[in-house]
C-alpha positions as a printed NumPy array, in Angstrom:
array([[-34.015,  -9.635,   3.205],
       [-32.133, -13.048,   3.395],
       [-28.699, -13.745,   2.381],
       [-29.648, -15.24 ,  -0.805],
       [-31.814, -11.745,  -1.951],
       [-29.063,  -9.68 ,  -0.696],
       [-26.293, -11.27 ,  -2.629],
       [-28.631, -10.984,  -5.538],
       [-29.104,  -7.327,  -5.448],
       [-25.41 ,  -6.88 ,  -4.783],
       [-24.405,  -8.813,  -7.628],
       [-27.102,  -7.225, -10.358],
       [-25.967,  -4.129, -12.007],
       [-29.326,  -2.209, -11.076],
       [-28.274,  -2.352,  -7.718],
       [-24.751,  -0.781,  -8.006],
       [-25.668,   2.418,  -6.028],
       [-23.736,   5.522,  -6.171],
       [-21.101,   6.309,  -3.724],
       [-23.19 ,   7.898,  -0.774],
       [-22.009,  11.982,  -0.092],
       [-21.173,  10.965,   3.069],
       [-18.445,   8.294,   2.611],
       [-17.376,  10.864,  -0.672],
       [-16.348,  13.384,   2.252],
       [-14.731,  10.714,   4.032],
       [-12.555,   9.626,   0.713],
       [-11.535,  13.652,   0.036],
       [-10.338,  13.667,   3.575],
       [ -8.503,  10.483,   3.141],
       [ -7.139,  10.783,  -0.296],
       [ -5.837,  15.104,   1.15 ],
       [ -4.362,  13.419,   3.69 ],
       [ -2.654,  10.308,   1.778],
       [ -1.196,  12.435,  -1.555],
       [  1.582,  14.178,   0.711],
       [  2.729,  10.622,   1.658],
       [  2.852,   9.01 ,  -1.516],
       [  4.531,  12.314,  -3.104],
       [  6.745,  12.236,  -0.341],
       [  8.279,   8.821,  -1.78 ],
       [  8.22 ,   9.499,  -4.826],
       [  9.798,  12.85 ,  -4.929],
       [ 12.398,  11.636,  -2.676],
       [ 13.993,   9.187,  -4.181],
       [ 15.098,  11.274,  -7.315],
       [ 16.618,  13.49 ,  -5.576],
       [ 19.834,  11.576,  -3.506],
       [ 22.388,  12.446,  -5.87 ],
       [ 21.594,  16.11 ,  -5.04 ],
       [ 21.602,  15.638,  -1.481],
       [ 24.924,  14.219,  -1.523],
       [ 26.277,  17.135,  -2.575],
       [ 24.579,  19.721,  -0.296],
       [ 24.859,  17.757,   2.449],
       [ 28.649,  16.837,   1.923],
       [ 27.775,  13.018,   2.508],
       [ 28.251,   9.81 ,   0.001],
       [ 26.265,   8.085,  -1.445],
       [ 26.204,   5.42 ,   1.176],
       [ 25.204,   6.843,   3.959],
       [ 22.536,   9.127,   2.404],
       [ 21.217,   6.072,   0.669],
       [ 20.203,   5.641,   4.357],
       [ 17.549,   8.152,   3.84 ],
       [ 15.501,   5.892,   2.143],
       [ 16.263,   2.806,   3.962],
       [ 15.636,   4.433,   7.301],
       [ 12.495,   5.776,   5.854],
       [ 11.513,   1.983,   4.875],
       [ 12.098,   0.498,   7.855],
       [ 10.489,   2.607,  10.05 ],
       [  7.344,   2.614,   7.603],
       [  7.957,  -1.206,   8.051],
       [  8.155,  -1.435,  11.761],
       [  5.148,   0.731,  12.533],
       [  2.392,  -0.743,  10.207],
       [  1.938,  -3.781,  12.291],
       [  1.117,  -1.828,  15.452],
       [ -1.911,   0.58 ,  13.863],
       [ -4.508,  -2.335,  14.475],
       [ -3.778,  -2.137,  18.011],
       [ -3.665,   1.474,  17.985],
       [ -7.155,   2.158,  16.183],
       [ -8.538,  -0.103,  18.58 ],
       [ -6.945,   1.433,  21.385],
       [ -7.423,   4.95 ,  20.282],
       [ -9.867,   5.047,  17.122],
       [ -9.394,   5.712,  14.012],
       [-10.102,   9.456,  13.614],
       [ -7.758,  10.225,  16.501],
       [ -5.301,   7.685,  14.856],
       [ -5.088,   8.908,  11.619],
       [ -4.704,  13.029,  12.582],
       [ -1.707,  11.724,  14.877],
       [ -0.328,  10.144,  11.776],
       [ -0.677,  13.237,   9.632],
       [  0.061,  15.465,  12.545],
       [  3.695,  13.118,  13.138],
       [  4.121,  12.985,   9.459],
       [  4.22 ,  16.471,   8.749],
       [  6.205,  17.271,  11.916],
       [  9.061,  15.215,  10.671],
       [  8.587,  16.843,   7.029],
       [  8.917,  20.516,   8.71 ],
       [ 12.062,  19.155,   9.868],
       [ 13.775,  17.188,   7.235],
       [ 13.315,  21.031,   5.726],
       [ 15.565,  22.405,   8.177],
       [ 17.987,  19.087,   8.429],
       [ 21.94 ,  20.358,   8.58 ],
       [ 23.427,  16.877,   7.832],
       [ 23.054,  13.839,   6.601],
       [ 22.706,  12.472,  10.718],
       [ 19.734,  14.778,  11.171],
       [ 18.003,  14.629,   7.74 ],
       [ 18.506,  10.515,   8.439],
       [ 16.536,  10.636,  11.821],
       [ 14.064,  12.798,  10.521],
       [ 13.209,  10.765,   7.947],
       [ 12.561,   7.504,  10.325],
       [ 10.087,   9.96 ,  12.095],
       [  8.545,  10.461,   8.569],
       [  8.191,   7.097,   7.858],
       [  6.582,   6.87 ,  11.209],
       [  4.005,   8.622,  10.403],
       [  3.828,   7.383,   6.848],
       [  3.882,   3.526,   8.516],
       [  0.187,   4.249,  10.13 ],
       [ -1.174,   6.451,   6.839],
       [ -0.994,   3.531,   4.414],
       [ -3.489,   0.621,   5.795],
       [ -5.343,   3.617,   7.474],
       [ -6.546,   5.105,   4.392],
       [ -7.824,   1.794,   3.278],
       [ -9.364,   0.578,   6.63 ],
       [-11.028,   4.218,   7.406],
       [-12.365,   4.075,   3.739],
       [-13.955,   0.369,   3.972],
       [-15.635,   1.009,   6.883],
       [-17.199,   4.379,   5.853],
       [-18.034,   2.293,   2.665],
       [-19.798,  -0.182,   5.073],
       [-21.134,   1.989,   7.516],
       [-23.902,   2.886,   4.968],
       [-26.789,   0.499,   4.436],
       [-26.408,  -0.635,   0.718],
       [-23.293,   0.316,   0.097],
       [-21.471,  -2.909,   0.157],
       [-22.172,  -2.817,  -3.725],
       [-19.745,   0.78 ,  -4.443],
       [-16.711,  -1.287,  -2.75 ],
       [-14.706,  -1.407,  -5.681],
       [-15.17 ,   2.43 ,  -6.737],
       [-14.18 ,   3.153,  -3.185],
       [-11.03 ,   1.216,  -3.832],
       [-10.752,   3.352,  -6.737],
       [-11.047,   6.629,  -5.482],
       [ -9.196,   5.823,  -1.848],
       [ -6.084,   4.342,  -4.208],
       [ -6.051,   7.495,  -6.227],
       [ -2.786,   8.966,  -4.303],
       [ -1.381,   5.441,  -5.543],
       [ -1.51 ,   5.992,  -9.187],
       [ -0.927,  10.068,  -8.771],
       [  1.982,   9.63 ,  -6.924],
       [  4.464,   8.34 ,  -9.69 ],
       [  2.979,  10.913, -12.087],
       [  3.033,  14.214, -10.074],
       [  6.066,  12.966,  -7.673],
       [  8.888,  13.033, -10.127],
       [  8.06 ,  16.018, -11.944],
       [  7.342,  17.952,  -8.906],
       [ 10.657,  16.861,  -7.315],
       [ 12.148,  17.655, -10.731],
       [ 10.717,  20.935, -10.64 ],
       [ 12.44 ,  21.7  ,  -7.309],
       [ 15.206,  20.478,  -8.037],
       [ 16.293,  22.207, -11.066],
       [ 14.69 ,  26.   ,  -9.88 ],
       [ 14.166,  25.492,  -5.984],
       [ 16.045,  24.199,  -2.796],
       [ 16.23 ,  20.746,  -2.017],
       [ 14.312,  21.611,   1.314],
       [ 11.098,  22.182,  -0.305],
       [ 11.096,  18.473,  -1.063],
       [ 10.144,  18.361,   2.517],
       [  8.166,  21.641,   3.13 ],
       [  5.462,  21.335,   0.414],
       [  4.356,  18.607,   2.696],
       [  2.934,  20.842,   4.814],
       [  0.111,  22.984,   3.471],
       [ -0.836,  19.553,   1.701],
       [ -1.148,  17.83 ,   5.802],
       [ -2.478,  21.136,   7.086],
       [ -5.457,  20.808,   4.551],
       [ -6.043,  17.32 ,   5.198],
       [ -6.119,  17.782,   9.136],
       [ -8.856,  19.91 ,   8.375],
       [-10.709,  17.766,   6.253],
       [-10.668,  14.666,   8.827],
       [-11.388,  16.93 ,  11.334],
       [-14.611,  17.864,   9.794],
       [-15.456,  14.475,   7.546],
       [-14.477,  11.398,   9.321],
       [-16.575,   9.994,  11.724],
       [-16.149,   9.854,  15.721],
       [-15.063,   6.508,  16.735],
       [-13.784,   6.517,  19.5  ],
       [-13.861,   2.93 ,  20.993],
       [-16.654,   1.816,  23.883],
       [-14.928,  -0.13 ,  26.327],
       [-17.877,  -2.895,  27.229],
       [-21.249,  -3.949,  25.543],
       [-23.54 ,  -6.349,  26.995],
       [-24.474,  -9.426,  24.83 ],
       [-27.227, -12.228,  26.406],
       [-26.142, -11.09 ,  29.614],
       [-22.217, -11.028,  29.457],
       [-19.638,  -8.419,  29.411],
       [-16.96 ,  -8.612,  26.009],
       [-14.816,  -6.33 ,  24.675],
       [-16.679,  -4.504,  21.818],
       [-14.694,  -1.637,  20.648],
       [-11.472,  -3.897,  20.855],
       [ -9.366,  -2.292,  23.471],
       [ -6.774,  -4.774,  23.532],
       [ -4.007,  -5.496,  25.554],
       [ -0.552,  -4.211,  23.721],
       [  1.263,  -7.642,  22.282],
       [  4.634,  -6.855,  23.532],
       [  6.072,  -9.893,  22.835],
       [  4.561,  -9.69 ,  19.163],
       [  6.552,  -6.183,  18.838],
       [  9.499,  -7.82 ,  19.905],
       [  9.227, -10.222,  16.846],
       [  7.638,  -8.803,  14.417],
       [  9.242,  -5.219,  13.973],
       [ 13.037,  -7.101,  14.33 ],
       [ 11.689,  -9.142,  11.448],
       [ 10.677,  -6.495,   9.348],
       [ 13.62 ,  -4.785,   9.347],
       [ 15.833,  -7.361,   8.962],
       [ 13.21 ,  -8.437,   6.027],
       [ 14.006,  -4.973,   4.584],
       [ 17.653,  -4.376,   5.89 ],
       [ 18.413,  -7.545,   3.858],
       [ 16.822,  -6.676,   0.812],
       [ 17.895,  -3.207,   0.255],
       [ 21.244,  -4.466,   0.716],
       [ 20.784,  -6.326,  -2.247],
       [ 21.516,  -3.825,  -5.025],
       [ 24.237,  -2.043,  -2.987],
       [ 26.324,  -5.376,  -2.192],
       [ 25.639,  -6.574,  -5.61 ],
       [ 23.462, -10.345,  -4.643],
       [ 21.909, -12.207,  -2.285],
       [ 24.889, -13.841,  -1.268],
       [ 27.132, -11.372,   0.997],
       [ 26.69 , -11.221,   4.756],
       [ 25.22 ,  -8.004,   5.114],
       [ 22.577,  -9.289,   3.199],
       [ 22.156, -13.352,   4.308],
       [ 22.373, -12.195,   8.064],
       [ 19.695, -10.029,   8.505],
       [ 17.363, -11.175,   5.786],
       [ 17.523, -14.88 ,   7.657],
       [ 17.279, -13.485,  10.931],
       [ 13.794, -11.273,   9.687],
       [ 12.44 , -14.316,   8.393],
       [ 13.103, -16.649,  11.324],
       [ 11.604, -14.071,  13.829],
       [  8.764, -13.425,  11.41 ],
       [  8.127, -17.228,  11.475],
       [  8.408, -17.021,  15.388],
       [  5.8  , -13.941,  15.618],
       [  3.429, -16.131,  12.816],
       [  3.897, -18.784,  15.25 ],
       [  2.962, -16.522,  18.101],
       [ -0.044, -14.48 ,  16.951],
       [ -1.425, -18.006,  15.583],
       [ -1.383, -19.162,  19.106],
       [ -2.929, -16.314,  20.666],
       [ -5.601, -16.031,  18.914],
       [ -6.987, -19.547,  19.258],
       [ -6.333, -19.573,  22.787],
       [ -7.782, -16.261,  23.612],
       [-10.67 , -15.99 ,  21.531],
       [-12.73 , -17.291,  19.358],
       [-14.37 , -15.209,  16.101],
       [-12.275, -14.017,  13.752],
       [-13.397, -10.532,  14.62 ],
       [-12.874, -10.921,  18.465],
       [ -9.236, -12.678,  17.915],
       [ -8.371,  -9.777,  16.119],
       [ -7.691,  -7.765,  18.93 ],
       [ -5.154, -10.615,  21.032],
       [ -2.662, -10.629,  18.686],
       [ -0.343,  -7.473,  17.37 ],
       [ -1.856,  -8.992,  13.698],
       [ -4.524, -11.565,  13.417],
       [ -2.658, -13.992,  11.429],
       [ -5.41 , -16.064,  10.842],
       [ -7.404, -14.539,   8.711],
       [ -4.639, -15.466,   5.787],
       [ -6.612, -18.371,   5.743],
       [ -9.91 , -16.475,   4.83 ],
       [ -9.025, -17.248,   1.058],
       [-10.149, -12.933,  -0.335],
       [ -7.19 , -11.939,   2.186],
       [ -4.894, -15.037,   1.426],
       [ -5.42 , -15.029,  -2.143],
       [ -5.102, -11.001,  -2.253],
       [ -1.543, -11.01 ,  -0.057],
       [ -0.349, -13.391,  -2.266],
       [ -1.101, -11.474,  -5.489],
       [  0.002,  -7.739,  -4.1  ],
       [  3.739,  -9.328,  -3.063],
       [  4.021, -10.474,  -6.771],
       [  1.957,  -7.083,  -7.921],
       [  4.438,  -5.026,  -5.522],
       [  7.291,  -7.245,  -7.382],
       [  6.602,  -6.453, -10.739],
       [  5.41 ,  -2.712, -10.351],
       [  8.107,  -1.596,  -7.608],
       [ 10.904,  -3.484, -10.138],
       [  9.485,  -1.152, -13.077],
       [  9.571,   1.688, -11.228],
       [ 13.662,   1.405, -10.904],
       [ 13.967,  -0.347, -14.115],
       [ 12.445,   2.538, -15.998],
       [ 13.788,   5.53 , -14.605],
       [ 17.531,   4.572, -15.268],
       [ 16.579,   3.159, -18.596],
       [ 16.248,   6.673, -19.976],
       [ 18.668,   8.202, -18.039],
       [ 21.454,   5.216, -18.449],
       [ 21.045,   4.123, -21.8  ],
       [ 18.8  ,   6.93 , -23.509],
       [ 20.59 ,   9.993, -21.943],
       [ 17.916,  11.824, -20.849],
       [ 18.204,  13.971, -17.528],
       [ 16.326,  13.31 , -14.158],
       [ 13.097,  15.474, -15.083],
       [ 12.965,  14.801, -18.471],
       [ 12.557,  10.953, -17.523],
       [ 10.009,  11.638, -15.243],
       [  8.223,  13.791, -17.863],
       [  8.662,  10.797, -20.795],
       [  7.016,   8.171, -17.737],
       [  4.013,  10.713, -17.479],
       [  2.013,   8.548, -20.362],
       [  2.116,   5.519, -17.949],
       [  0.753,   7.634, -14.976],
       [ -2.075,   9.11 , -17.457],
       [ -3.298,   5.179, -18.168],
       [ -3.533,   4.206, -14.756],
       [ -5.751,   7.549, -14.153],
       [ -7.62 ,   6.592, -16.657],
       [ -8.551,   3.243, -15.75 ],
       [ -9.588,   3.642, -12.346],
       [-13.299,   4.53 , -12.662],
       [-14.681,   2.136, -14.834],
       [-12.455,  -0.636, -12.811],
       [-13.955,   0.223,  -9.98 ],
       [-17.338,  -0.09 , -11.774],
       [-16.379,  -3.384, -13.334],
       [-15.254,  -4.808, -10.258],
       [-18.404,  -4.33 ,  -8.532],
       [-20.411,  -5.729, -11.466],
       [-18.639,  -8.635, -12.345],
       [-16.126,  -9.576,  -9.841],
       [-12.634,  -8.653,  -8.613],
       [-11.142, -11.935,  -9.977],
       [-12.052, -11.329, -14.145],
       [-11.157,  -7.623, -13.813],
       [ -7.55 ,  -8.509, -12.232],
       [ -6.78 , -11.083, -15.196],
       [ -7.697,  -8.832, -17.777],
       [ -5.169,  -5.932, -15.706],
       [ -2.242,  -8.442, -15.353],
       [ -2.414,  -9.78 , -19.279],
       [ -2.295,  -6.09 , -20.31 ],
       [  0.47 ,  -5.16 , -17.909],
       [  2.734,  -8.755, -19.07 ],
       [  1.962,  -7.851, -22.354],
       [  2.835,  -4.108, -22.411],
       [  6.243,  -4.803, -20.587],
       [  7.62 ,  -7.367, -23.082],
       [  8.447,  -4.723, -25.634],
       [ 10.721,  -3.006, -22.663],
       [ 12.72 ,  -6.356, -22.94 ],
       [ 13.495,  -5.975, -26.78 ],
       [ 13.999,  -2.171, -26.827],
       [ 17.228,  -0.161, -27.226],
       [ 18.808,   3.308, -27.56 ],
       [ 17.458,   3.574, -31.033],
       [ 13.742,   2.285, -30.262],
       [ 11.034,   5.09 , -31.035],
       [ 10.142,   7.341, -28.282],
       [  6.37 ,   7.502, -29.412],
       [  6.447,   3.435, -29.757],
       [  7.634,   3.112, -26.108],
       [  5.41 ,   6.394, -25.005],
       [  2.496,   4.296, -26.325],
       [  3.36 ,   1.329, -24.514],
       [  3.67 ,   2.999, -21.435],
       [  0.093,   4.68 , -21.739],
       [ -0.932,   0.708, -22.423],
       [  0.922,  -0.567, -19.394],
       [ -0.391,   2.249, -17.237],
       [ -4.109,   1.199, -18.346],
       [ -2.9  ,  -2.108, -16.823],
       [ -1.414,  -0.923, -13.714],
       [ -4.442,   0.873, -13.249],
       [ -6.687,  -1.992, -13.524],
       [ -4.958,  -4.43 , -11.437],
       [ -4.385,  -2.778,  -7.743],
       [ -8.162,  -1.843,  -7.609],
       [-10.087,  -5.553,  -7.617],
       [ -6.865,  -7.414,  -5.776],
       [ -6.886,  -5.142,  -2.949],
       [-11.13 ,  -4.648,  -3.035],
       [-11.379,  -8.727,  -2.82 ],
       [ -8.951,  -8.22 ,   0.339],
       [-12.008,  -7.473,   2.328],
       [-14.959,  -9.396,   1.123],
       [-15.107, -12.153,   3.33 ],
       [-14.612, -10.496,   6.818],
       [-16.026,  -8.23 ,   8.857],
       [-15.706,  -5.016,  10.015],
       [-13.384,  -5.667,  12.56 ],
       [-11.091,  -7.545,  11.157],
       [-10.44 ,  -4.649,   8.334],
       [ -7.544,  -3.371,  10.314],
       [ -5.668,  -6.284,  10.819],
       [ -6.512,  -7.268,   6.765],
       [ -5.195,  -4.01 ,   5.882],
       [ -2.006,  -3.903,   7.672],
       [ -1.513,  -7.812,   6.006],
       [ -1.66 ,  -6.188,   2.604],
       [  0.536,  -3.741,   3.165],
       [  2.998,  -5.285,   4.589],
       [  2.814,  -7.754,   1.382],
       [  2.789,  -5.549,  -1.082],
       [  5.757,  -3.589,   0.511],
       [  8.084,  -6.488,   1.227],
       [  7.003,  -7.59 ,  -2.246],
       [  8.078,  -4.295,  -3.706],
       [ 11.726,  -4.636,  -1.869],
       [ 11.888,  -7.805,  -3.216],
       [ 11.408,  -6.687,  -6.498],
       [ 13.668,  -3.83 ,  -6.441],
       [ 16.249,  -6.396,  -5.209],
       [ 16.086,  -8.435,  -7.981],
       [ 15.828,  -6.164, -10.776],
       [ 18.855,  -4.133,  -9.144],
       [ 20.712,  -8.035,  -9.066],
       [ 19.674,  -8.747, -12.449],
       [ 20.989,  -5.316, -13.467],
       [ 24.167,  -5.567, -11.946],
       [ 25.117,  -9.005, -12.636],
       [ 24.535,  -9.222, -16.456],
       [ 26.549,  -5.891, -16.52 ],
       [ 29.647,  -7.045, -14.673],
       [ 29.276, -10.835, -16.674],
       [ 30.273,  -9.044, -19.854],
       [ 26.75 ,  -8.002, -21.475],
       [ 26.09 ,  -4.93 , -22.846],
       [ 23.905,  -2.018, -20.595],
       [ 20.875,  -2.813, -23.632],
       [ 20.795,  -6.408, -22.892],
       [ 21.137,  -6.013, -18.945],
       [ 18.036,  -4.062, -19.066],
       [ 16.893,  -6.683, -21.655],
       [ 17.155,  -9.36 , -19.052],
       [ 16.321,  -7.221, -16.219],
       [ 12.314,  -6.459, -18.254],
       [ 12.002, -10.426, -18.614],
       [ 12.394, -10.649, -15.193],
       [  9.636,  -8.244, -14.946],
       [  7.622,  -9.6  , -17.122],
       [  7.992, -12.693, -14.941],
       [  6.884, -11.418, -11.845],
       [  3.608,  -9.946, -13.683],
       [  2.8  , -13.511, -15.263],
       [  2.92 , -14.596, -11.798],
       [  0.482, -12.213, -10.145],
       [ -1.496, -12.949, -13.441],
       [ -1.601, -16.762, -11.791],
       [ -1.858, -15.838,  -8.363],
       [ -5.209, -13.865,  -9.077],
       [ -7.094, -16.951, -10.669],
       [ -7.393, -17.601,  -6.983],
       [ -9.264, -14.626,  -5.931],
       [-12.845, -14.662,  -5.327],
       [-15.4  , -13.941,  -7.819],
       [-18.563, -12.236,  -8.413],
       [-21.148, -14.66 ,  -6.671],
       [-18.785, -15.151,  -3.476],
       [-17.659, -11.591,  -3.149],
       [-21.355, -10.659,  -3.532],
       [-22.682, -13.02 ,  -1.084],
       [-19.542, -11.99 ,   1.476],
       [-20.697,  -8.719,   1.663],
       [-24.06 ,  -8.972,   1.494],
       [-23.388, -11.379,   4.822],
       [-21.423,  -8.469,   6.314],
       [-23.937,  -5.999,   5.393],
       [-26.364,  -8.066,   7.729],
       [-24.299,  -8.607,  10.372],
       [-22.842,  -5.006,  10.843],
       [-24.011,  -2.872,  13.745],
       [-25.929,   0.355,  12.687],
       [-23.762,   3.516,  13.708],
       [-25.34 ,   5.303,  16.458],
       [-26.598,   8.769,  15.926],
       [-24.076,  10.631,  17.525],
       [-21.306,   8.766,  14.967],
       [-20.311,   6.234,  17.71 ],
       [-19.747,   2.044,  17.305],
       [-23.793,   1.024,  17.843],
       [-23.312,  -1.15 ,  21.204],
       [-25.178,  -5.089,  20.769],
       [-28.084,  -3.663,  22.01 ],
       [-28.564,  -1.156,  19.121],
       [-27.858,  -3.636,  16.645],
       [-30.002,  -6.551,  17.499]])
């Protein structure tokens, strides 16, 4: 079939296949595996003022329990390219769990702040290499399968589903525990939920375990990407991220972007970041010379940011991360600060947004495969602007079924927009470089989300100490919201649409290797 036929086929509705059974096993083992994660976060950060108290701390230092969480989530992301190359990504991703739900076992039995602190980097460790694993793991299965190419976007859905379950299940479950169980079982219902999803990788995701050498026309190259470690791209790019993240979770505790503890590390992350863009950039046009070889000299293959479905789609999930991470603090302390309501009954009142972004997710998946990730992520980010404006003119008397309905709205929105940006991501590369697009993603959308969170905390803070009431600081706070989601609505008019997405994968659908039949990487020879 030529290139032409193929991105035909892909494009026409007729030929949007079912997900196959095989890459559905994969996506139950994934999504197992990826729930305790996202709960984790979400569960955790109600639930500081309480461990302030048990733990006889302040709120400062257990505030740390977050923030050590995020940076070590931040520092180890850029390193799991380099490690599923080295080690594969079945063995990669039952490390992660296995690490993950180590350090939950022991957060459980934490006897200070100190300890619980530690723990929690060890956590976030583990968390650091779930994240862009559950999204590379999934695209490949999705690609390993001839035909397939065409379900990409309902594998987004379905592989994203711990994304949108998270915020509903995570506060009300922490809630629960809170208010009838110890604080340690925050930690230790982590652990039948990894224990359950080691089993499930064990038995569903494929062996792929790299091959150190094929032969192609009669030379020896690295196939299964066993690179050499980038040390010195460690030594820039974790220092960045943390003082990328340092700096902006500072923000809402030092009240702006103007005090030291917050200027000093934020420039000094984004100086070495520059350095390590610098560096990566180099190595990989020295070293190699496809984007899927140079993916393998560098820590992260900065190139491919100019591969406009990964540029484009970074650029949208920091602004997405922006505007959904800000609403995730905004709305929380709206109904507890100026509504009154306790900590579990404002997670129950936010389950209505939760419910629309469930309820979105397979027929955007669907859409996005039929008609393009770029006209599916417009339609996500008007409904999303438009169903956040009414936060920005709402008060203590506004009607709790008018703002329950306009949470269900901006849920349906929420739930539309993650799937096609982050599908798009991997369009126009290959197989191999779905690691190092994965990890780019994340890392945007996370520093995004800090960023957000910063400024919503700023915006907060500053209209309440210049003499406005808590109402209008919120007020202000929404607009700045809304902002942020106007500006992902822009930044997705750059995406790809239908006829290049189609034609991107049906290019990658000809030029991926068949998998050998005992589950292995087919060597050159297999595939020609």
């Amino acid at each position: 079939m030529s290139r032409t036929e193929a991105a035909s086929a892909t494009s026409s509705p007729e030929a949007s296949a079912a997900i196959p059974p095989e890459t559905k096993r994969v996506l139950a083992a994934l999504i197992t595996g990826g729930m305790a994660a996202v709960l984790d976060t979400t569960i955790v950060s109600i639930a500081l003022h309480t461990l302030v108290g048990s733990l006889h701390s302040t709120v400062s230092q257990i505030q740390w329990v977050s923030t050590g969480y995020l940076l070590a989530l931040g520092v180890v992301i850029p390193v799991v390219g380099w490690a599923q190359a080295r080690f594969g990504g079945k063995r990669l991703w039952m490390a992660a769990l296995t690490i993950f739900v180590v350090g939950s076992a022991l957060c459980s039995v934490a006897w200070n702040a100190d300890s619980l602190i530690a723990f929690r980097v060890l956590q976030g460790a583990g968390a650091g290499m779930i994240f862009p694993l559950m999204m590379t793991l999934a695209m490949r299965a999705a690609r390993s399968v001839p035909g397939s190419g065409s379900s990409l976007g309902r594998v987004t859905a379905t592989v994203s589903l711990p994304i949108a379950a998270g915020p509903i299940l995570g506060p009300v479950l922490g809630g629960v525990i809170l208010n009838w169980l110890s604080w340690r079982w925050l930690f230790l219902v982590n652990v039948p939920v990894c224990a359950v999803g080691l089993y499930l990788a064990w038995r569903a995701l494929p062996a792929d375990a790299p091959v150190s050498s094929s032969t192609v026309s009669g030379s020896t190259v690295s196939a299964a990407a066993r690179p050499r470690f980038d040390l010195v791209g460690l030594l820039l790019v974790a220092p960045g991220m943390v003082g990328v993240l340092l700096g902006l979770s500072n923000v809402a505790t030092d009240g702006g972007f103007g005090h030291r503890d917050v200027l000093l590390p934020l420039v000094i992350g984004l100086v070495l970041l520059a350095a390590f863009a610098g560096w990566a950039a180099h190595r990989t046009s020295t070293s190699r010379t496809s984007a899927g070889q140079a993916a393998g000299s560098a820590l992260v293959n900065v190139r491919l940011l100019r591969v406009r479905s990964v540029g484009a789609s970074s650029a949208a999930l920091f602004v997405t991360g922006a505007c959904m991470y800000g609403a995730m603090l905004l709305l929380p302390l709206y109904y507890q600060e100026l509504r009154g309501f306790g900590v579990l009954d404002a997670a129950l009142v936010l389950i209505p947004q939760g419910v629309g972004s469930l309820l979105t997710r397979t027929v955007t998946g669907r859409l996005t495969d039929r008609i393009g990730g770029r006209a599916v992520a417009v339609a996500g980010f008007v409904l999303t602007a438009l169903a956040t404006v009414p936060f920005a003119f709402a008060g203590p008397g506004t009607s709790e079924w008018w703002l329950g309905a306009v949470l269900l709205v901006r849920g349906l929105g929420l739930g539309i927009v993650l799937i096609p940006v982050m599908t798009v991501a991997f369009a126009d590369i290959d197989s191999a470089d779905m690691p190092d697009a994965s990890m780019i993603t994340r890392i945007s959308q996370q520093v995004g989300g800090s960023f957000g969170v910063a400024i919503a905390a700023v915006v907060l803070q500053s209209a309440v100490t210049s003499g406005h009431t808590l109402g209008q600081a919120f007020d202000q706070a929404f607009w700045w919201t809304t902002g942020f989601t106007v500006l992902a609505l822009l930044a997705s008019f750059f995406l790809p649409g239908r006829r290049a997405a189609a034609a991107a994968v049906a290019s990658a659908e000809e030029t991926a290797p068949a998998p050998s039949a005992a589950g292995q990487p087919a060597t050159a020879d297999q595939s020609a």
